[in-house]
N, C-alpha and C positions, 0 to 999 in steps of 0.2 A: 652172039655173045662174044665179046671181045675182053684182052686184058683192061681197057683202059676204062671199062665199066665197073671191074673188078674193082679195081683201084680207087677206084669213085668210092665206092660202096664200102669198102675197110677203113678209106678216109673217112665216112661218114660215122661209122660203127667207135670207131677209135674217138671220135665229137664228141659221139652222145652218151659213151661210155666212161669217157672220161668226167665229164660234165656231170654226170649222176652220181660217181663215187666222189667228187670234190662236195657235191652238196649232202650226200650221207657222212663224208667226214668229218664237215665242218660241221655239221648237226651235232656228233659224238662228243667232237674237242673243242667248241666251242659253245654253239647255243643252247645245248641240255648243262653243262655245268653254268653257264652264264645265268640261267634260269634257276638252277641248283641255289646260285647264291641270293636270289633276290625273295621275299618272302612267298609264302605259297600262292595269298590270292592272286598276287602279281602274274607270276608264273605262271595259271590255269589262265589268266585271260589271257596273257601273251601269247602260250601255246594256244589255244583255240583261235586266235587270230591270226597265227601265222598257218594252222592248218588249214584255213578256210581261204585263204590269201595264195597258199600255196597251189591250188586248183586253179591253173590256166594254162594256155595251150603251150605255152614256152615249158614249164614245168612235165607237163603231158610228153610233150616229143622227146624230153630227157629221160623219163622213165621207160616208156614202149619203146623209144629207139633204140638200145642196146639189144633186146629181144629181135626185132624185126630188122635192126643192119647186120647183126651178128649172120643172125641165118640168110637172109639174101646173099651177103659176100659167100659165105662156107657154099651157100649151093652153085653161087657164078664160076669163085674158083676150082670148084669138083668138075660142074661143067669143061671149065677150058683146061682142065688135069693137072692141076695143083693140087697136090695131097693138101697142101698146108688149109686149104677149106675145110678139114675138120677139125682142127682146131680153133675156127670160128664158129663153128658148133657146137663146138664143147662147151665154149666161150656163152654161148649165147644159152646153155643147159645151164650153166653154173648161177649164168646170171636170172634165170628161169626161177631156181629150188631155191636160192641162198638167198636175193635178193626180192625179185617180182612178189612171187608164194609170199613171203613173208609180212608184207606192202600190204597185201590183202587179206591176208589171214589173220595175222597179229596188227603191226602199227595202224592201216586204216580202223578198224574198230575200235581201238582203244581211246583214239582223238575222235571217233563218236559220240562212248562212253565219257567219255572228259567233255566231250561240247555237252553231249546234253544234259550232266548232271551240276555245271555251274560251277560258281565256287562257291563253294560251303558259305553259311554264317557265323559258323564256329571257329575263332583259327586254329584249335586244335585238330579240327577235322578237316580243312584246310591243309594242314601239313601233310596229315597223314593219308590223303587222297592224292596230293603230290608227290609225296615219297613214294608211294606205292606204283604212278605211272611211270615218274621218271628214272626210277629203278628199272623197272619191265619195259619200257620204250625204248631208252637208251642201249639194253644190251641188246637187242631185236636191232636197234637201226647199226649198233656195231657190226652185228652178222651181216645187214644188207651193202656194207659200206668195203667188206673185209671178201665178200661176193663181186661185187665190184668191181675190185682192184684185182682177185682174182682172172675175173672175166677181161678187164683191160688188157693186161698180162699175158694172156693168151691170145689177142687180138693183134697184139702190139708182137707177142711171137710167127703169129702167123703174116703178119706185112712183112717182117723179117724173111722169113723162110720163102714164102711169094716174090721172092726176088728174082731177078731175070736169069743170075747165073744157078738158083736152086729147082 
């Protein structure tokens, strides 16, 4: 184990960390109110096909990568005795309960429920199937987004601290 694997690995962790709270961001303050404004049925097939669009491998490495470079770096740097590895651990816990959990507990199900029950033929019921998701999805992808940046944060402290003269 060497530093310069280290460094690989925090660069990598800092990639795909970052790259995942940009796309939970821009979800929050962009495409759920962009969606917000355009009428319900609209919105239900948009979002269904961007959750279904959203599933591929580029997507995939941005999500499990923050988990899995977080801790590979925290355990290289522990290794070659940089404290600052647990704060890429931390990093990668935060990004674990706040974000990951969430992904799969709450927002995947919910864009189940929204694929498979369609858009209504009513458009009142229409709305109010919409309202109801993009209320409860958006605060859920806020917390994933607000985990995140968190977990960035402390990745982005821990390259800091992992420096030659700490």
């Amino acid at each position: 184990m060497n530093a310069t694997l280290a460094a690989w690995s925090a660069a990598v962790t800092l990639v795909v960390t970052g790259a995942i709270t940009g796309v939970y961001y821009a979800f929050s303050v962009a495409v759920m109110p962009g969606l917000n404004a355009a009428d319900a049925g609209t919105a239900i097939r948009a979002m269904t096909s961007i959750n279904q669009r959203i599933q591929n491998p580029l997507f995939f490495v941005t999500f499990f990568g923050p988990l899995v470079a977080a801790t590979v770096t925290g355990v290289f740097l522990l290794i070659i005795g940089k404290r600052s590895g647990v704060l890429f651990l931390v990093a990668a816990g935060v990004y674990l309960v706040a974000a990951f959990i969430p992904t799969v507990v709450v927002n995947v199900p919910m864009n189940e429920t929204l694929d498979a029950a369609g858009v209504p033929t009513d458009p009142a019921e229409a709305v109010r199937v919409w309202a109801s998701y993009s209320s409860a999805w958006t605060w859920w992808n806020s917390v994933r987004a607000g985990a995140s940046l968190i977990s960035l944060l402390l990745a982005g402290l821990g390259v800091y601290l992992s420096g030659p003269s700490r």
